[in-house]
Backbone as XML, in Angstrom:
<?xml version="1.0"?>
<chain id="A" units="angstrom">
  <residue number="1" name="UNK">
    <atom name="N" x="3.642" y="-39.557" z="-11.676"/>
    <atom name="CA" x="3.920" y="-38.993" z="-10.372"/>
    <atom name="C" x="3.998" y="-37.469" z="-10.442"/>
  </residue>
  <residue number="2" name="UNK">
    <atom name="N" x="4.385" y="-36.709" z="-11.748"/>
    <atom name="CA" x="4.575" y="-35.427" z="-11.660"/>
    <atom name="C" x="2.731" y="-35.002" z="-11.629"/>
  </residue>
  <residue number="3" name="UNK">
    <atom name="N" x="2.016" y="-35.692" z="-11.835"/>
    <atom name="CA" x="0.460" y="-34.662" z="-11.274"/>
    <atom name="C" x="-0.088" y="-34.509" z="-9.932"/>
  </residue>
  <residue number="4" name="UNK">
    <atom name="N" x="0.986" y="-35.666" z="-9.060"/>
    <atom name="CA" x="0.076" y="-35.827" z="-8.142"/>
    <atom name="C" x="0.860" y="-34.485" z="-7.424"/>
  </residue>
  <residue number="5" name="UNK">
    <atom name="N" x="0.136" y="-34.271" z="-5.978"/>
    <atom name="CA" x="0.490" y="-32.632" z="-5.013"/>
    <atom name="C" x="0.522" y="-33.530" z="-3.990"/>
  </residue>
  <residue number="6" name="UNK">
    <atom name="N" x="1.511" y="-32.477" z="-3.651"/>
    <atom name="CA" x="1.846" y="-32.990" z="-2.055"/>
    <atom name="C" x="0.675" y="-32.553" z="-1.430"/>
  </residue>
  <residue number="7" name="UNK">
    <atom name="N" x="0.483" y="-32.952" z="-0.072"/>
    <atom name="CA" x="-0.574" y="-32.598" z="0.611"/>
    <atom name="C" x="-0.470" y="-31.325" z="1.660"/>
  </residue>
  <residue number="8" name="UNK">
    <atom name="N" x="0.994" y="-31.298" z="1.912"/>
    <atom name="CA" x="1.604" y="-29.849" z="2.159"/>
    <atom name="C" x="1.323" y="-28.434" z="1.597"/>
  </residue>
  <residue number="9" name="UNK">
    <atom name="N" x="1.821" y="-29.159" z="0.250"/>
    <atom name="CA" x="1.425" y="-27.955" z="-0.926"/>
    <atom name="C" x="0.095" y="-27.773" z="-1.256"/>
  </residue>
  <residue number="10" name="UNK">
    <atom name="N" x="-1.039" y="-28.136" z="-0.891"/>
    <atom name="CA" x="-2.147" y="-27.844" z="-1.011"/>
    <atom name="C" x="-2.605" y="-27.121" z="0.173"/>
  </residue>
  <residue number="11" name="UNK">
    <atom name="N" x="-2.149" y="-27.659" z="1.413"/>
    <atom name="CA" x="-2.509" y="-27.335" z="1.999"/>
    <atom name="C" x="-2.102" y="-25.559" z="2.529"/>
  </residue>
  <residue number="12" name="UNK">
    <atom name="N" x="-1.160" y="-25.158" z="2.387"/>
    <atom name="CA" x="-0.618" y="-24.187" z="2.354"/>
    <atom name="C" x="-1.273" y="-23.282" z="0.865"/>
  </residue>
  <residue number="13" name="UNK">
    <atom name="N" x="-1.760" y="-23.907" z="-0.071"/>
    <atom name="CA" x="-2.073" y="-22.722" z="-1.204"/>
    <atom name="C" x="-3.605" y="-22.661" z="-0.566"/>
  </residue>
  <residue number="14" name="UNK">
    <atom name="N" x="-4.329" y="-23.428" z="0.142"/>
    <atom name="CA" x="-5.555" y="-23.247" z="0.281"/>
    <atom name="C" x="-5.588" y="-22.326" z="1.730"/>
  </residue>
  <residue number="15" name="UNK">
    <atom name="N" x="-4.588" y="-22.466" z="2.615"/>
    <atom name="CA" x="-4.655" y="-21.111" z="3.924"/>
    <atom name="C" x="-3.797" y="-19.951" z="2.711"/>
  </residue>
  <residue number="16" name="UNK">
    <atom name="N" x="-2.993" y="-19.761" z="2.181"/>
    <atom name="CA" x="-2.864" y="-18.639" z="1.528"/>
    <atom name="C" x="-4.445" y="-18.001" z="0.902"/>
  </residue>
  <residue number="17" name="UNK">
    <atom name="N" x="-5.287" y="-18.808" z="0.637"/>
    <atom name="CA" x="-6.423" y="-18.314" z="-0.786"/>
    <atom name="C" x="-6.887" y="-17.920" z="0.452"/>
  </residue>
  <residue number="18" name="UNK">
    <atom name="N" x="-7.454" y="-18.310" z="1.790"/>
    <atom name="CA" x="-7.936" y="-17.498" z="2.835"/>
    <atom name="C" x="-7.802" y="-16.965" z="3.263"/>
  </residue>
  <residue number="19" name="UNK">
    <atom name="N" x="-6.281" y="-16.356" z="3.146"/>
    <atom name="CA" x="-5.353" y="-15.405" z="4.288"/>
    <atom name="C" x="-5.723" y="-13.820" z="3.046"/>
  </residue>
  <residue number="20" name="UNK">
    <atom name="N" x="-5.517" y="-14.163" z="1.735"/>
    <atom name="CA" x="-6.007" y="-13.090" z="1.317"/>
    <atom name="C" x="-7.192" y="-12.847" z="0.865"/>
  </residue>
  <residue number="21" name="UNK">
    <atom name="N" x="-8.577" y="-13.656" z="1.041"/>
    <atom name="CA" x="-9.386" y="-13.363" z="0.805"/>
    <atom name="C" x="-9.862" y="-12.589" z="2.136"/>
  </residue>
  <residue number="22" name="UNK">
    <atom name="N" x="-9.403" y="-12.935" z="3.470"/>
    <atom name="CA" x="-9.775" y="-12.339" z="4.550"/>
    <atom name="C" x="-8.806" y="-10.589" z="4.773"/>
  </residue>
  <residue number="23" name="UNK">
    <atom name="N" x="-8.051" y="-10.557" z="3.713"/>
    <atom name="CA" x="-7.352" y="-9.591" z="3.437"/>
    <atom name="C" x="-7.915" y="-8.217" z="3.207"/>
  </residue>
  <residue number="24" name="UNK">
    <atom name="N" x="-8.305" y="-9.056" z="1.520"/>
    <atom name="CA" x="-9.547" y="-8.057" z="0.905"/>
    <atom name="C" x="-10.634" y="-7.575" z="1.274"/>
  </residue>
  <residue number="25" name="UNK">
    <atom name="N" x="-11.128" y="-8.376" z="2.745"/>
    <atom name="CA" x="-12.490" y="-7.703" z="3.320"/>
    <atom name="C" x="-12.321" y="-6.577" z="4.608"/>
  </residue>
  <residue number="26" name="UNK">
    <atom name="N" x="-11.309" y="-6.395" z="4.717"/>
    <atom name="CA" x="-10.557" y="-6.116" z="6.049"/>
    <atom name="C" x="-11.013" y="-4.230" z="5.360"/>
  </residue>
  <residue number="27" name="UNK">
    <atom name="N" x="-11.385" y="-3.573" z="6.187"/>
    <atom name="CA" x="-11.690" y="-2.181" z="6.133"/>
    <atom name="C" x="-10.250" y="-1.577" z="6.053"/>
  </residue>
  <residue number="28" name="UNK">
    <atom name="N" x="-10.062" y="-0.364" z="5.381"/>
    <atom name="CA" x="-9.180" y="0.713" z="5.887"/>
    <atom name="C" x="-8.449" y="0.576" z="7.380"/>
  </residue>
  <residue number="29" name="UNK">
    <atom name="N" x="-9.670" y="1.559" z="8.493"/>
    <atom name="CA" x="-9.327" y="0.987" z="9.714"/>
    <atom name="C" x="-8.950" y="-0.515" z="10.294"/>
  </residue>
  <residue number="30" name="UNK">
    <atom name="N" x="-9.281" y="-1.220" z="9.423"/>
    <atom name="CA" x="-8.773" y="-2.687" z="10.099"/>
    <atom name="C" x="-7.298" y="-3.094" z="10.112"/>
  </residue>
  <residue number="31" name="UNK">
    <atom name="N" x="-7.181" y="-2.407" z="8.681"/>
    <atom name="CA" x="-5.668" y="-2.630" z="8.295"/>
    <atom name="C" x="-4.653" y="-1.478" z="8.730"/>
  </residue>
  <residue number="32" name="UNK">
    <atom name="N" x="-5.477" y="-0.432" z="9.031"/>
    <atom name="CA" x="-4.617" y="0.387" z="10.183"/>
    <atom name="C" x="-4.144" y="-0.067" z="11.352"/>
  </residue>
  <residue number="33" name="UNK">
    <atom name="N" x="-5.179" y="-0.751" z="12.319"/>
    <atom name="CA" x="-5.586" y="-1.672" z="13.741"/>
    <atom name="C" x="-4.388" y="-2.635" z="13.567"/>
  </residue>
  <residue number="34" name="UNK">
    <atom name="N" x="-4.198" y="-3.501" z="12.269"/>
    <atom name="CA" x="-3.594" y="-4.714" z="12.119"/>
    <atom name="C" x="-1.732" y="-4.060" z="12.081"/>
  </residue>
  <residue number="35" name="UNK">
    <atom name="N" x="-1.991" y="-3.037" z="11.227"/>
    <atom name="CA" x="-0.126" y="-2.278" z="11.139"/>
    <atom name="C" x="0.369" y="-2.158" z="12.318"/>
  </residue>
  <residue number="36" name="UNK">
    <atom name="N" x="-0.680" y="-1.568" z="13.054"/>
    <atom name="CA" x="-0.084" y="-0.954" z="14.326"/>
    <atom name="C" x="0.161" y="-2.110" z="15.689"/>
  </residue>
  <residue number="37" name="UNK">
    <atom name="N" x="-0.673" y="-3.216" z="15.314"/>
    <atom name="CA" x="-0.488" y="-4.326" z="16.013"/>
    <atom name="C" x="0.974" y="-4.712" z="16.146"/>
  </residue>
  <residue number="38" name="UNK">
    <atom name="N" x="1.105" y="-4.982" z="14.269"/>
    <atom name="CA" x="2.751" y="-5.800" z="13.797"/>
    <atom name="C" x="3.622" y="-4.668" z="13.641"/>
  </residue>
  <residue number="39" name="UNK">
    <atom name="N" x="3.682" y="-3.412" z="14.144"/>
    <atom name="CA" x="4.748" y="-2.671" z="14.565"/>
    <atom name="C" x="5.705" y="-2.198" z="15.730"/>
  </residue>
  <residue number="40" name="UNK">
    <atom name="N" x="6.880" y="-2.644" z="15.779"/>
    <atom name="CA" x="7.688" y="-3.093" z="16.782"/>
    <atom name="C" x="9.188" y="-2.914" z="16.548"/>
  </residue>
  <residue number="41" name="UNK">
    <atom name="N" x="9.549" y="-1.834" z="17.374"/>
    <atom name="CA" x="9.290" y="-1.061" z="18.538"/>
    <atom name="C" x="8.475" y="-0.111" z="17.795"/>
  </residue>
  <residue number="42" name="UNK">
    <atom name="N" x="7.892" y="0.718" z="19.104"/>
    <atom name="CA" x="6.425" y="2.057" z="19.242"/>
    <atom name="C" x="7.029" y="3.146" z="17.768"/>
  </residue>
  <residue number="43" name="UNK">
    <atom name="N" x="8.502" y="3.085" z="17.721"/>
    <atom name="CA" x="9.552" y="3.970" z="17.265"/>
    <atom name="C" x="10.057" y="3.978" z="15.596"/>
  </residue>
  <residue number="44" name="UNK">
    <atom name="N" x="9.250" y="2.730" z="15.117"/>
    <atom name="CA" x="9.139" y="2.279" z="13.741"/>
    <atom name="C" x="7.724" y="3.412" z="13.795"/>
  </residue>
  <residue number="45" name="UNK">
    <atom name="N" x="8.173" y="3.473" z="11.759"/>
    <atom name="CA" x="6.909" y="4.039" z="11.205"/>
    <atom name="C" x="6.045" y="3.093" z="10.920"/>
  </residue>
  <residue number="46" name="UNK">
    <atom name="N" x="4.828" y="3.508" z="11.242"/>
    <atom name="CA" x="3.712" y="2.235" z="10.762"/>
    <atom name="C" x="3.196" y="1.796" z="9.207"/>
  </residue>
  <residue number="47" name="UNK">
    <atom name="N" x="2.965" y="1.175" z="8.687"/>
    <atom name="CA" x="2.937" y="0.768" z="7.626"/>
    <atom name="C" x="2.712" y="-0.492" z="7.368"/>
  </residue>
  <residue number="48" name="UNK">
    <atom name="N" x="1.058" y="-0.418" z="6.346"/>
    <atom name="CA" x="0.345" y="-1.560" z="6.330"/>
    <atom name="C" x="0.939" y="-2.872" z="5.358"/>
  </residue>
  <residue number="49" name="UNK">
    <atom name="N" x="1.321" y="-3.792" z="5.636"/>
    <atom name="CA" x="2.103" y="-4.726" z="4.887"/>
    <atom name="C" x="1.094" y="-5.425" z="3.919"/>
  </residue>
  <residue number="50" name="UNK">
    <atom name="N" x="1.866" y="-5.314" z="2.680"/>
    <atom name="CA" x="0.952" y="-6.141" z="1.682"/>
    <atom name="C" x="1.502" y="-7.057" z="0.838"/>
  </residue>
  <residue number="51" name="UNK">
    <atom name="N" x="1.480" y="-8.171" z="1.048"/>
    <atom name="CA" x="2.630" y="-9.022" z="1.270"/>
    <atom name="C" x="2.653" y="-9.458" z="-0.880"/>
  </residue>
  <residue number="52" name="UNK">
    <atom name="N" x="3.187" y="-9.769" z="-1.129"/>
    <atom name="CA" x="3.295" y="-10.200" z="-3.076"/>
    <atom name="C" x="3.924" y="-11.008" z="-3.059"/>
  </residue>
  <residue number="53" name="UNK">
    <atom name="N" x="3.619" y="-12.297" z="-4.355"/>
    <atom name="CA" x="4.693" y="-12.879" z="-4.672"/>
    <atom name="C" x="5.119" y="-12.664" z="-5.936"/>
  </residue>
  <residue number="54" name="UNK">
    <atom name="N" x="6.556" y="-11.869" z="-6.702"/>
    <atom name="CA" x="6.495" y="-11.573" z="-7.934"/>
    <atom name="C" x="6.164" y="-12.142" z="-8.847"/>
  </residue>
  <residue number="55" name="UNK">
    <atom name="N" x="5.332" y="-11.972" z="-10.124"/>
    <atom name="CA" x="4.931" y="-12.444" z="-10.883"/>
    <atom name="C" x="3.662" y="-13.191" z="-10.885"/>
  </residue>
  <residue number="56" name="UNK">
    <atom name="N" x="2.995" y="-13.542" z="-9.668"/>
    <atom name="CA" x="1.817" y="-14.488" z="-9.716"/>
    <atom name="C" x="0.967" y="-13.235" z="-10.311"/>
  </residue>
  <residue number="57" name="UNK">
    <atom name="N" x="-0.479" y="-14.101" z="-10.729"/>
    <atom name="CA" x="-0.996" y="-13.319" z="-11.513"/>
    <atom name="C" x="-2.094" y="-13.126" z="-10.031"/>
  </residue>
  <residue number="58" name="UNK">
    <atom name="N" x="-2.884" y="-11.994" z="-10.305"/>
    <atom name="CA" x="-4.028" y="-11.441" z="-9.099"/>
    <atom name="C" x="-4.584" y="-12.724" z="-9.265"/>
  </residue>
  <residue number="59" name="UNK">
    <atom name="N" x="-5.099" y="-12.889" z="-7.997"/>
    <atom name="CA" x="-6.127" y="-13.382" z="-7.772"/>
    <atom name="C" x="-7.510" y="-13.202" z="-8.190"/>
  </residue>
  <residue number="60" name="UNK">
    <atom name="N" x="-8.714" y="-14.017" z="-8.644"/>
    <atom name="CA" x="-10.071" y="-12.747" z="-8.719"/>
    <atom name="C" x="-11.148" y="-13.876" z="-7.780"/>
  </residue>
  <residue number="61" name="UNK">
    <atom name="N" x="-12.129" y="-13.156" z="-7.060"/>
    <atom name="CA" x="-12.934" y="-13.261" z="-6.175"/>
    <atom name="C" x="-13.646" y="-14.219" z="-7.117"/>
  </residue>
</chain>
């Protein structure tokens, strides 16, 4: 029983592998466009979020 995966947990590592592969293609300006979207109130400094989980190793394409 310890090999089998939940279907949760797959499912969630496989929208993570897309959330940052659609990350990495995202231009400069995109990820400017995207900060300024998720910044709230007008009165915050903007700043592009890059989200980590400690210790995982990079990802590679």
């Amino acid at each position: 029983m310890a090999n089998e995966q939940n279907p949760a947990v797959e499912s969630l590592r496989r929208e993570q592998t897309t959330q940052r592969k659609e990350e990495r293609e995202l231009t400069p300006d995109q990820k400017l466009e995207r900060a300024l979207k998720d910044t709230f109130p007008a009165s915050d400094p903007v700043a592009e979020q890059v989200p980590i989980t400690p210790g995982a190793a990079e990802e590679q394409k």
